[in-house]
C-alpha positions in Angstrom: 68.4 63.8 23.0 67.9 60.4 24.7 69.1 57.2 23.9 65.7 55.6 24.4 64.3 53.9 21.1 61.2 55.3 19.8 59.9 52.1 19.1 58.4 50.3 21.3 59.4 47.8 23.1 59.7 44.1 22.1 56.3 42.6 23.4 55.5 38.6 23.1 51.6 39.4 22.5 52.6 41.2 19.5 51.3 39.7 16.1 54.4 40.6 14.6 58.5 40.6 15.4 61.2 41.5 13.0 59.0 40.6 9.9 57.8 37.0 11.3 54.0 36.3 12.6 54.4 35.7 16.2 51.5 33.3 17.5 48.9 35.3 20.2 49.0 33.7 23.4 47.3 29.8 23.7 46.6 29.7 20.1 49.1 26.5 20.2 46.5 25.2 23.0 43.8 25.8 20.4 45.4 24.3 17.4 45.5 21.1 19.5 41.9 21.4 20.3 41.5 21.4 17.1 43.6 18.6 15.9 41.7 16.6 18.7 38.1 17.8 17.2 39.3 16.3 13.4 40.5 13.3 15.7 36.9 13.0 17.4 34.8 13.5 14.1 37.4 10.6 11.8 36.3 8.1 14.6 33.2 9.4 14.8 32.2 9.0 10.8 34.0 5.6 11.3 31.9 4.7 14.0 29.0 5.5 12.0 30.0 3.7 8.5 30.8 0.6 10.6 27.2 0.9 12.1 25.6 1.4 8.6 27.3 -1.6 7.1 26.0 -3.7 9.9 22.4 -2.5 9.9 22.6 -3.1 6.3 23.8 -6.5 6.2 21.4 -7.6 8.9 18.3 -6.0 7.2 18.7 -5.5 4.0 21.9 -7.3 2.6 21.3 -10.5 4.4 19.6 -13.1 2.4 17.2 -15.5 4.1 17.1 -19.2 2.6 13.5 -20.3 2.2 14.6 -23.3 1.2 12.9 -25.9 -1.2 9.4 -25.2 -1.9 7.3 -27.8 -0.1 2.9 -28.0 -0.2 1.3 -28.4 3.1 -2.6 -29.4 3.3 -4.0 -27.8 6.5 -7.4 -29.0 7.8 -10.1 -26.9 7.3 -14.0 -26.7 8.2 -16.1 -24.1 6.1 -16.2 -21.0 5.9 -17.4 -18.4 4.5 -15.6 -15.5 5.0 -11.7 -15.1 3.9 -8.9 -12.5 5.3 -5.8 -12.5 3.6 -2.9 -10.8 6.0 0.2 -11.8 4.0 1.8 -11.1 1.0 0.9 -14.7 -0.4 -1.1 -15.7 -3.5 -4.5 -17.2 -2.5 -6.1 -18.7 -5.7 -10.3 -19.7 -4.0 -12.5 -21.9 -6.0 -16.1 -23.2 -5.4 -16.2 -27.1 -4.4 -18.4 -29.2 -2.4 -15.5 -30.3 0.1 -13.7 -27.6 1.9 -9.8 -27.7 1.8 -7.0 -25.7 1.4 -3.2 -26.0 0.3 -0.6 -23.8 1.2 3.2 -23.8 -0.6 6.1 -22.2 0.4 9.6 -22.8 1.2 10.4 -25.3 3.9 11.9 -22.8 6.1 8.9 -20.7 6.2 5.9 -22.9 5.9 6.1 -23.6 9.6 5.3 -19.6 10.1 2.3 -19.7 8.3 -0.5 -19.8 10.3 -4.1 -20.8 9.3 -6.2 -20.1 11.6 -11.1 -19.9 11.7 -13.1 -18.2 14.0 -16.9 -18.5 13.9 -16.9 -19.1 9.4 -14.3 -16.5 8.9 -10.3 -18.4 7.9 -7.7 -15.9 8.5 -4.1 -16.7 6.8 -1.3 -15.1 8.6 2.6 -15.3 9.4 3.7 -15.6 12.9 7.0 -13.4 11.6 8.9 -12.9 8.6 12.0 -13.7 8.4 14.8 -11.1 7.9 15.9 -10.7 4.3 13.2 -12.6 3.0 11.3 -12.1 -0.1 9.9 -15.2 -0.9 6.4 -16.8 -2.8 3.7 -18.0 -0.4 0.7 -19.7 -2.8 -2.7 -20.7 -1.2 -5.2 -23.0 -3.0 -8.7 -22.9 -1.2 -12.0 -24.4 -2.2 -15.1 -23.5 -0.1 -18.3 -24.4 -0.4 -19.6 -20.3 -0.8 -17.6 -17.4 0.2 -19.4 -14.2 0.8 -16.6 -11.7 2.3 -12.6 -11.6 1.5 -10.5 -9.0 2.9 -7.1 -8.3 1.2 -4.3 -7.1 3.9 -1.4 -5.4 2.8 0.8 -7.0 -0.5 -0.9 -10.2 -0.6 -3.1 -10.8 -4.1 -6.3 -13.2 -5.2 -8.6 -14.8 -7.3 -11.9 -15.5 -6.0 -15.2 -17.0 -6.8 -18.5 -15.9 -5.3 -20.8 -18.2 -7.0 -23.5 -19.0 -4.6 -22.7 -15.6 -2.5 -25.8 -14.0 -1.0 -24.2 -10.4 -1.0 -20.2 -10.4 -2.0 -18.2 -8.3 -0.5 -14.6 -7.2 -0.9 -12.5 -5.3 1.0 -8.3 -4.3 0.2 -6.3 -2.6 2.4 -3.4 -1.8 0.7 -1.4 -2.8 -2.4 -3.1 -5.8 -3.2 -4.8 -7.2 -6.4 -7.8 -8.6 -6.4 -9.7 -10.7 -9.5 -13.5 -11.9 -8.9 -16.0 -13.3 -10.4 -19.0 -14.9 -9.8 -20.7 -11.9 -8.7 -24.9 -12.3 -9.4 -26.4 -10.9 -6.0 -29.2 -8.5 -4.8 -26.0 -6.3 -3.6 -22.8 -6.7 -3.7 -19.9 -4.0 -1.8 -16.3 -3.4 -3.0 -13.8 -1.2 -0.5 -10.7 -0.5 -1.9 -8.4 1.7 0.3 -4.7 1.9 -0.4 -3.0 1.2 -3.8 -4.0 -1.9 -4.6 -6.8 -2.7 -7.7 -10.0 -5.1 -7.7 -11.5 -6.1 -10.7 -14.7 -7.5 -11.1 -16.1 -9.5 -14.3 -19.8 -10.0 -15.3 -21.7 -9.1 -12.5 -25.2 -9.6 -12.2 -26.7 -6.9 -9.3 -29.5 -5.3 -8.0 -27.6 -2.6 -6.1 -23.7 -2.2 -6.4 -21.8 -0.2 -3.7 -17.9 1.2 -4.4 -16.0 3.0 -1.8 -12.8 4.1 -2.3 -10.0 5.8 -0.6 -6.3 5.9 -1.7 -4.8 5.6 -5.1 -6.2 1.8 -5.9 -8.3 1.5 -9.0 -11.4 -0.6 -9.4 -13.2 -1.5 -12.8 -16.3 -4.0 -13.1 -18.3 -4.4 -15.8 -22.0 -6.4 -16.3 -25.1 -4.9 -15.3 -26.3 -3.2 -11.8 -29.8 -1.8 -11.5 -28.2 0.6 -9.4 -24.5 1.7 -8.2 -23.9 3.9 -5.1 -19.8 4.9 -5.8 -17.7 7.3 -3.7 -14.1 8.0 -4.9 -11.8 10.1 -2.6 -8.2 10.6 -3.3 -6.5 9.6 -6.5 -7.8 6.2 -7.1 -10.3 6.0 -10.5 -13.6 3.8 -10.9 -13.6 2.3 -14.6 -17.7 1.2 -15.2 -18.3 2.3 -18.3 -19.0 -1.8 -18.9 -21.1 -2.0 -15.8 -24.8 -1.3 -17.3 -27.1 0.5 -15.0 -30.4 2.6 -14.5 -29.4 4.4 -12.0 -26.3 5.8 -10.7 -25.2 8.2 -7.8 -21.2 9.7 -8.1 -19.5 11.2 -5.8 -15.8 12.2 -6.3 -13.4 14.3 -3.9 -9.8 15.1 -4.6 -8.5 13.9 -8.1 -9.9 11.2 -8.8 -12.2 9.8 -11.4 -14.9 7.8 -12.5 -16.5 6.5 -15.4 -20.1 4.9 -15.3 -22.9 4.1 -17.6 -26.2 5.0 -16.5 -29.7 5.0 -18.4 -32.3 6.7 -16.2 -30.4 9.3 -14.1 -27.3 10.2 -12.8 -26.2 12.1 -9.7 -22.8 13.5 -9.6 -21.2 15.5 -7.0 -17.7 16.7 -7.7 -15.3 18.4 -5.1 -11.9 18.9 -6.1 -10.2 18.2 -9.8 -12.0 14.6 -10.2 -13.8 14.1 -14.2 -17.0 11.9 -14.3 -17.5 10.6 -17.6 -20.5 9.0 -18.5 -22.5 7.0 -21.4 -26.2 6.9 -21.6 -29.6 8.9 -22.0 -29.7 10.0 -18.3 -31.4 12.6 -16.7 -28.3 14.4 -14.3 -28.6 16.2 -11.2 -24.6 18.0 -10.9 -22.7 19.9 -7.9 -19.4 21.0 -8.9 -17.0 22.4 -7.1 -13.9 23.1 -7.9 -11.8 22.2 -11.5 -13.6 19.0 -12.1 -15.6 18.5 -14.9 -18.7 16.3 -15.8 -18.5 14.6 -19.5 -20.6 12.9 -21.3 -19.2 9.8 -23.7 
C-alpha cells in the first residue's frame, strides 16, 4: 500500500483548511472596493445634505426684510381698464379725479411697477424678492372702469358704476368682490381657483365662463344668463333672477340658477344643475349628472 494520503492535497483556492474558512482568491481586493463604495456614498449623502441645507436657507429659510410700510402716490391718467399681476390688494372706487396709492414695505415699493397703455393700468413687480411674503395694498379711484383682470394670488374690490359692459376676468387663485354691476351685458371668466362674487346686478344678458376649480355666485336680476362650467368650479345663482337661462356643465362641476321662462341644460360628466322657477327645460344628459328642480 502506498504512503500517498488519500486526501487531497492542501490547495489555497480551497474554501476550507483544517476547519477555518480560507478567503477565495481577491475577495480581500473586493472587500476594499467595497469599503471604498460605503466611503464614496457617506460623502456623497454629505454632499447632498450640505446642498439641501443651502438651497433651503436661500429659498425657503431665508427671510427677506420688507422693511417699514411706507404709501407711495403714483401719477395716473384714466383709465378704464385694470390688470392686476401681483399678489397685492387693490381696493378701486369711483371718483371724479383719477389717482392711485400703493403701500408696501420700503424695500419693495421701489419694485412695484405702475405702468398704462392706451386706458388699460397694469400693476406689476419687476421681481420678488427671495423669502418674501409680504402685503402690497392698492387704493385706486377712476372715473369708470369697464374690464379688471386678476393675475395669479393678487385679490379686489371693484366698482363698475358707470360701466358700459363690465367684465371680469381671474386667472388663478384670486378673489374678486364687485359691485356696481347694471349693464346691457356684463362677462365674468374665472379660470383657476380663485372666486368672484358679484352683488345686485342689474343685466340684460349675463355671460359666465368657467374653467378650474374657482367658484362664482351673483345674485340680482339678468333677463338672460349664458353659463358654461368645466372642471370642478360651481356657479351659485339661485339669487340672480332671470327669464331665460342656458347651462352647460362638463366634469363635476355645478350650478345653480333661477330661471322663469325656460331653461337649457346640457350635462356631460357628474355636474348637478339645480334650479328654481316655472321653466319650460330642454335637458341632455350624459353621464352621472342629474338635473333638480328647487
Amino acid at each position: 500500500m502506498s504512503g500517498a494520503s488519500s486526501f487531497p492535497a492542501s490547495d489555497e483556492s480551497s474554501s476550507y483548511r483544517r476547519g477555518r474558512r480560507i478567503p477565495y482568491p481577491g475577495s480581500c481586493s473586493a472587500a476594499r472596493r467595497l469599503r471604498s463604495v460605503s466611503s464614496m456614498r457617506s460623502r456623497l449623502l454629505s454632499s447632498t445634505v450640505i446642498l439641501l441645507a443651502v438651497t433651503a436657507a436661500l429659498t425657503g429659510c431665508a427671510v427677506f426684510d420688507p422693511g417699514t410700510r411706507v404709501s407711495e402716490d403714483r401719477p395716473i391718467t384714466d383709465i378704464n381698464e385694470v390688470v392686476l399681476d401681483t399678489s397685492g390688494d387693490l381696493t378701486m372706487r369711483v371718483g371724479s379725479t383719477p389717482s392711485l396709492r400703493i403701500t408696501a414695505g420700503e424695500n419693495v415699493i421701489g419694485e412695484l411697477t405702475s405702468e398704462i397703455s392706451d386706458g388699460v393700468l397694469t400693476l406689476g413687480m419687476e421681481k420678488t424678492p427671495i423669502g418674501w411674503n409680504g402685503e402690497i395694498r392698492y387704493s385706486l379711484t377712476v372715473t369708470t372702469l369697464e374690464t379688471l383682470h386678476v393675475r395669479g394670488s393678487g385679490d379686489a374690490q371693484v366698482d363698475f358704476t358707470g360701466a358700459t359692459a363690465p367684465s371680469i376676468d381671474v386667472q388663478g387663485s384670486g378673489d374678486v368682490e364687485a359691485a356696481g354691476v347694471a349693464a346691457d351685458s356684463a362677462s365674468v371668466v374665472a379660470d383657476g381657483s380663485g372666486s368672484i362674487s358679484v352683488d345686485d346686478v342689474q343685466l340684460s344678458e349675463l355671460t359666465v365662463r368657467m374653467t378650474g376649480s374657482g367658484g362664482v355666485e351673483i345674485d340680482g336680476t339678468a333677463a338672460a344668463q349664458d353659463v358654461e362650467v368645466a372642471g370642478s368650479g360651481g356657479f351659485s345663482a339661485a339669487s340672480l333672477r332671470s327669464d331665460r337661462a342656458r347651462v352647460v356643465v362638463t366634469g363635476s362641476g355645478d350650478a345653480d340658477v333661477d330661471a322663469r321662462l325656460s331653461l337649457d341644460v346640457v350635462i356631460d360628466g357628474s355636474g348637478d344643475v339645480s334650479y328654481a322657477g316655472d321653466p319650460s327645460v330642454t335637458k341632455k344628459i350624459s353621464g352621472s349628472g342629474e338635473l333638480h328642480r328647487r
